[in-house]
N, C-alpha and C positions, 0 to 999 in steps of 0.2 A: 155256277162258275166252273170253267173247265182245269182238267188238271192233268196228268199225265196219259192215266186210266182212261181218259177220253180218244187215247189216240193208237193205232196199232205199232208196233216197234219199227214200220221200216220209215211212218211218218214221225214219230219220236226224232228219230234219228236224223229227217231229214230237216226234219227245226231244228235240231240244235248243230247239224252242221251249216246249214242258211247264215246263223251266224254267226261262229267258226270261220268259216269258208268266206263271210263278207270281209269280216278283219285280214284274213289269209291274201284275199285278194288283191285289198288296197297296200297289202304289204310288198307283196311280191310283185305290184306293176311297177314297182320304183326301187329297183334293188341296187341295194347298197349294205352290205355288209355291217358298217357299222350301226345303222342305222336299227337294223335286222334288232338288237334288244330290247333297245327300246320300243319297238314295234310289240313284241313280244310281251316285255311288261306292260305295256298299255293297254293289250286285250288283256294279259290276265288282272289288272287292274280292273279295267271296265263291267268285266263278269262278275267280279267279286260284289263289285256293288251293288250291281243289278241283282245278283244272287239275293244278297240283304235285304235291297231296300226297292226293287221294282215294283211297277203300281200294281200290280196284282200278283196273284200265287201261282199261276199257267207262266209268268214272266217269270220269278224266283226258280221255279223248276229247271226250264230252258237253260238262264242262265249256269245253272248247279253245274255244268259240263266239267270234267276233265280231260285236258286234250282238245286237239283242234279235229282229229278227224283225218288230218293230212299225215305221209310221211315226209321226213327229210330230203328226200327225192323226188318229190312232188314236184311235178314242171309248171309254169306260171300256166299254160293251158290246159293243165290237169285240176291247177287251183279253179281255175274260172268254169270251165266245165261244170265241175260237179258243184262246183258252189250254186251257179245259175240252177242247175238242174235239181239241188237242192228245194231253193229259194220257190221253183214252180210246185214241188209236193206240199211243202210245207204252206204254200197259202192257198191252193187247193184243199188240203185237208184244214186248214181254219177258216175256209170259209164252207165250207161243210157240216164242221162238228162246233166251231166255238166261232161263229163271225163277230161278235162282240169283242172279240181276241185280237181281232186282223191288225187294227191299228196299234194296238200295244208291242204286237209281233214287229209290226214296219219299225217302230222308232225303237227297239228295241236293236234291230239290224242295224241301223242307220245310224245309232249313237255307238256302236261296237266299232261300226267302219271309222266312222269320224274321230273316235277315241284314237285311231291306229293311222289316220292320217295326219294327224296335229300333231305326232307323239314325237317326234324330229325338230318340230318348233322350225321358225323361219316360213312360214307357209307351207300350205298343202304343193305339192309338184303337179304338173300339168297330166303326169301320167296317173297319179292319185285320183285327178279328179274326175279323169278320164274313168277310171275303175267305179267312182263314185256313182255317176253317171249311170253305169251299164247296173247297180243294183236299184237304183233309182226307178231306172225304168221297169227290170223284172218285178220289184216291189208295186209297182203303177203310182208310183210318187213324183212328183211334179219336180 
C-alpha cells in the first residue's frame, strides 16, 4: 500500500494540490462573491472527511492538506494552470509508484470538485461544469 514516503516532495505536493486546485477551480470559474464561503467550506468540509474516512491510507494522507496551495490573488488562469499542471504529475507519478492508487486518486479529485460545485445549491452553473469538464478530461474520466 503506498503512502506518502512513496513519493518525492514535489510529487507530494502536486497531489494534494490536484486536489486543492480541482475545488479552487470550479470555484473560481463561477465567481461570485457570496458564494465564495460557501465554496470554501465545502472543500474544507469534503477534506475532512476524506481525511477520516477515505478508502484507503495514500487517500487520508492527501486529504490531511492544510491550505489550498493558492494565494488570495491567484487569477482564475493561474488557478487552472497549475491546478491542470498539477493534476498531469500527480497521475504520472501514481501511475508509476502506486497504479492501484490511480482510481482512488480520480474520485478523490472528482468528489472534492463536485463537493464545491453543489455547495451554492440551485444547480451546478454552466461555467462549473465547464470547469468540471476540463478535470475530467486531464483526470481521463469519461
Amino acid at each position: 500500500m503506498a503512502t506518502k514516503a512513496d513519493f518525492t516532495e514535489e510529487e507530494w505536493k502536486a497531489l494534494q494540490k490536484g486536489v486543492t486546485g480541482a475545488g479552487m477551480l470550479v470555484s473560481v470559474s463561477d465567481r461570485d462573491f457570496t458564494d465564495s464561503f460557501g465554496e470554501a467550506s465545502a472543500l474544507a468540509k469534503a477534506l475532512a472527511a476524506q481525511h477520516q474516512s477515505g478508502p484507503t491510507e495514500l487517500v487520508r494522507e492527501i486529504a490531511g492538506i492544510r491550505g489550498t496551495g493558492f494565494g488570495i490573488t491567484s487569477s482564475p488562469a493561474e488557478v487552472e494552470s497549475e491546478t491542470l499542471a498539477a493534476l498531469d504529475v500527480a497521475t504520472e507519478a501514481l501511475a508509476a509508484k502506486a497504479p492501484d492508487e490511480a482510481g482512488n486518486y480520480r474520485q478523490l479529485v472528482l468528489d472534492i470538485a463536485d463537493a464545491v460545485a453543489e455547495a451554492k445549491g440551485g444547480g451546478v452553473s454552466e461555467a462549473e461544469t465547464g470547469a468540471l469538464e476540463k478535470i475530467k478530461t486531464k483526470l481521463g474520466t469519461p
